[in-house]
C-alpha positions in Angstrom: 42.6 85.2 -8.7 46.1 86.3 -10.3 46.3 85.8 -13.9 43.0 84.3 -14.5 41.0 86.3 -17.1 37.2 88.2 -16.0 34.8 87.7 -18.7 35.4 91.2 -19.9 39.2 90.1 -20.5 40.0 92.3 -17.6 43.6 91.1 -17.3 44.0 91.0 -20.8 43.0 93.8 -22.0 44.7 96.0 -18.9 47.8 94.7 -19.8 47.8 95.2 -23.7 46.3 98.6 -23.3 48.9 99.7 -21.0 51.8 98.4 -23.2 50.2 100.0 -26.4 49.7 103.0 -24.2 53.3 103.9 -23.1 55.2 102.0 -25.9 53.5 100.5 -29.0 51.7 103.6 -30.2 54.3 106.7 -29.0 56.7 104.4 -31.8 54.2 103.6 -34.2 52.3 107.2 -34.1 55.5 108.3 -35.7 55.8 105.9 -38.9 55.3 108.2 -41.7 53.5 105.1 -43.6 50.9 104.4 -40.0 47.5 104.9 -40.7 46.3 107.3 -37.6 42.8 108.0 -36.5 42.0 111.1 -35.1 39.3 111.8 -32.6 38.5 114.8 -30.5 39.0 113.9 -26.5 35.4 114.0 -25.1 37.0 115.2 -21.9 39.3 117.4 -22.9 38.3 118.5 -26.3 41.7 118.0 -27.7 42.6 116.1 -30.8 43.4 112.2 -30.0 45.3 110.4 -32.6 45.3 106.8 -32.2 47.6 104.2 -34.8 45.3 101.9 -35.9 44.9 99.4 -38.8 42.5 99.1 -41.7 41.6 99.7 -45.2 40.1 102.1 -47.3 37.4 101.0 -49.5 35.3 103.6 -52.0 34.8 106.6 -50.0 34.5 104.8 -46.8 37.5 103.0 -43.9 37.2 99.9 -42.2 38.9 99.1 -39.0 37.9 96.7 -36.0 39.0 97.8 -32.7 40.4 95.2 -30.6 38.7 96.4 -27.5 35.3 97.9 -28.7 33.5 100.4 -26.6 36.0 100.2 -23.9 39.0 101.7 -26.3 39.5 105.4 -25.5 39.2 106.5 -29.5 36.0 104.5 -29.7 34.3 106.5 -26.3 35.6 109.9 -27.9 33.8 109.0 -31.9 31.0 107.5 -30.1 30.7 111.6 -28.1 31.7 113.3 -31.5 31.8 111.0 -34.2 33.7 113.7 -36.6 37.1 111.8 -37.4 40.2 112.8 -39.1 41.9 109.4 -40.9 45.5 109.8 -41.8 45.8 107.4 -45.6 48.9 107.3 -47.4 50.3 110.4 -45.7 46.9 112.7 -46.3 44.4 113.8 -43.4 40.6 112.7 -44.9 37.4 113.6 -42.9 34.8 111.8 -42.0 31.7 110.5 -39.8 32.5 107.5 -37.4 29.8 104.4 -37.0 30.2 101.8 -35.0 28.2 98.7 -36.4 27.9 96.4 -33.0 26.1 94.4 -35.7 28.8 93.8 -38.0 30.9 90.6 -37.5 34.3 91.9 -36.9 35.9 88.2 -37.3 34.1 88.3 -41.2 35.7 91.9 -41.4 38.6 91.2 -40.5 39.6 88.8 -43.8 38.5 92.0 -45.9 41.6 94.1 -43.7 45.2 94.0 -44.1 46.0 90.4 -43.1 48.6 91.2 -40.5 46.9 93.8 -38.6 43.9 91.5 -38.6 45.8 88.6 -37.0 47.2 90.8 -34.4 43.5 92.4 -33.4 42.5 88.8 -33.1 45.0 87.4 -30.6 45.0 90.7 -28.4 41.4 91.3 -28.9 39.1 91.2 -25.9 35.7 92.8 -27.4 35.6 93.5 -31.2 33.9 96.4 -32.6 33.5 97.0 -36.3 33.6 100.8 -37.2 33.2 102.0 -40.6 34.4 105.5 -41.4 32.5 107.5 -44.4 35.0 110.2 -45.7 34.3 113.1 -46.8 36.5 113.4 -49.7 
């Protein structure tokens, strides 16, 4: 049926990935203040940088991705889990981890508040992935 969701949140998440795809992140990729995640494509081997929200804590960044293992960025750390985070303007390394065992709702009051609300409405499987930098 038209319009009424799968329990994967087919409908859902098909139509927010496709608007982030071709107008959300081409915008936001270019804010000079957007924190970017960088992944290498497990396909094509080319770098992947994806606009994504989340804070740095220690030597290690926390984000939730709205759509878990079926985002694109999340498929390409999970092949090569090396990562490039852009913070404040500077490229940091790092190692990717998803924690499927992390509550992403509990996570998500320790990120910036507005990011958080928006990965809540237009999430459809929520992953926590924690980020240890290298420097």
């Amino acid at each position: 049926m038209t319009g009424v969701p799968d329990r994967n949140g087919g409908w859902k998440f098909r139509a927010i990935t496709a608007l982030q795809r071709s107008v959300v992140n081409p915008l936001t990729r270019r804010l000079p203040g957007q924190i970017l995640l960088e992944t290498t494509g497990r396909v094509s081997g080319q770098p992947r940088r994806t606009p994504v929200g989340g804070r740095r804590q220690g030597q290690q960044f926390w984000l939730v991705s709205e759509h878990g293992t079926r985002s694109q960025y999340v498929r390409n750390l999970q092949a090569d889990p090396r990562v490039r985070v852009r913070l404040s303007g500077r490229w940091h390394t790092g190692t990717a981890h998803p924690l499927p065992d992390d509550d992403p709702i509990a996570r998500l009051t320790t990120l910036p508040r507005a990011n958080s609300a928006v990965v809540r409405a237009v999430g459809t499987q929520l992953l926590t992935i924690r980020v240890d930098l290298d420097d």
